[in-house]
N, C-alpha and C positions, 0 to 999 in steps of 0.2 A: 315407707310402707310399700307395699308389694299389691298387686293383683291376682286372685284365683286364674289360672289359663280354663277358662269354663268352656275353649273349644276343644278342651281335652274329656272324651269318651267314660274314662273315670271317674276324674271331678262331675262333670254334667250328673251322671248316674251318682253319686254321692250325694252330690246336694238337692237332687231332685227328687229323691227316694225316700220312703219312709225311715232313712235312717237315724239312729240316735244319735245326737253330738256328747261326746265324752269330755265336761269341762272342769280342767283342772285349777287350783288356785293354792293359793297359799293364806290360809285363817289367820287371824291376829294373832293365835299363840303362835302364828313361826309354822304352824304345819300342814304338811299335803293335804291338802284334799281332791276328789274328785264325786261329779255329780252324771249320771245321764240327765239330757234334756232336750226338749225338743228346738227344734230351732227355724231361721232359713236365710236365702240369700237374699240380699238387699243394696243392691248400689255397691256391690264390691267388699261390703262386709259381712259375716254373719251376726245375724239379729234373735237372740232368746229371751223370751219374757218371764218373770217370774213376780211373786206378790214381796210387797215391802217389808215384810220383816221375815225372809228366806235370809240364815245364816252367811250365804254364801256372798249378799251384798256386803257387808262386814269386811270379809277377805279382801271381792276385787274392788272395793271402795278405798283399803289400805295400799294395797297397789297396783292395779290395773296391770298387771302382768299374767295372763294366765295363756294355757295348752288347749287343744282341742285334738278331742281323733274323730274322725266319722269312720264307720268302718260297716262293710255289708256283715251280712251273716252267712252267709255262705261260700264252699270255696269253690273257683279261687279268691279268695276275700282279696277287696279290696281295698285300701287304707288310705286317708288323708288324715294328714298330721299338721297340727295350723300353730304357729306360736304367735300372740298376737297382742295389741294393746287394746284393756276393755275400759269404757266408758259407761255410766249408767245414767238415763234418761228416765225421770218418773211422770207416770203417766195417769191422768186423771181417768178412771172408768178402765173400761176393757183395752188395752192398747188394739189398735186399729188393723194391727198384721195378726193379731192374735187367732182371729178366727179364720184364716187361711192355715195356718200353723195348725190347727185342729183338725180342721177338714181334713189336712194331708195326711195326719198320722190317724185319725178314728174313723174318716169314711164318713160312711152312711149314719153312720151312732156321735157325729160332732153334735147335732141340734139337740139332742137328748144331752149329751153333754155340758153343753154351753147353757141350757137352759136353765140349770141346774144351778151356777155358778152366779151370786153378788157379792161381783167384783168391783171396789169405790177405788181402788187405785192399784197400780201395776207397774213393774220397774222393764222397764227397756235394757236388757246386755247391748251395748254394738261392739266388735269385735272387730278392729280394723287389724288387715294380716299383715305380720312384718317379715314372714318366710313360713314355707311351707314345704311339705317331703310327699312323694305321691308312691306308693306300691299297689301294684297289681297280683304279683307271685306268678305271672305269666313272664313278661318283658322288664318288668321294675320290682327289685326285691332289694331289701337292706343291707346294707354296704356288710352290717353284721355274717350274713350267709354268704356272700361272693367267696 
């Protein structure tokens, strides 16, 4: 396993950003999928929560192999690309990062949110990284365009 370099200006602004995480996997039938999700950093992994019977525990439950891209929305966009090993942690009630994860991405509208939400159980993604690609489109662009 590898570490995010988070004194890198990119990374930092990635993960600390209202960004969406783009999680790829592969479904029991054998095939691609991807999901947007919210997500955050945690002790060197990324951490996304979802409810117990989201399709997509099925997949990284079969193999714990999936992709990630965070990527801004504007250019010059910026892109992390995470290949990583996921584990799934099940969680009684609301998991506990859950509502930092809120706050970051609805603001001022998470308690309206959240309020709204009975939740008796929740699955933990962690997502330890086994390598990772950083583009900016400034100084770091894909070997593809060089």
């Amino acid at each position: 396993m590898t570490s995010l370099p988070l004194d890198d200006p990119v990374v930092k602004s990635l993960l600390e950003g209202p960004n969406l995480a783009r999680l790829s996997y592969i479904d029991v039938a054998g095939r691609p999928k991807v999901v947007p999700i919210w997500f955050t950093h945690q002790d060197g992994d990324i951490v996304m929560v979802t409810g117990p019977k989201a399709a997509k525990l099925r997949g990284i439950e079969a193999s714990g192999a999936v992709a990630l891209t965070i990527d801004s929305s504007t250019p010059p966009y910026k892109v992390l690309l995470v290949d990583g090993d996921a584990s799934l942690e099940p969680v009684e009630g609301l998991a506990p990062e859950y509502r930092g994860i809120v706050e970051r991405y609805l603001g001022p509208a998470a308690d309206a949110y959240l309020s709204q939400l009975r939740v008796k159980r929740q699955v933990r993604i962690r997502v330890k990284v086994r390598s990772y690609r950083i583009f900016d489109f400034v100084k770091r662009y894909p070997k593809s365009l060089s």
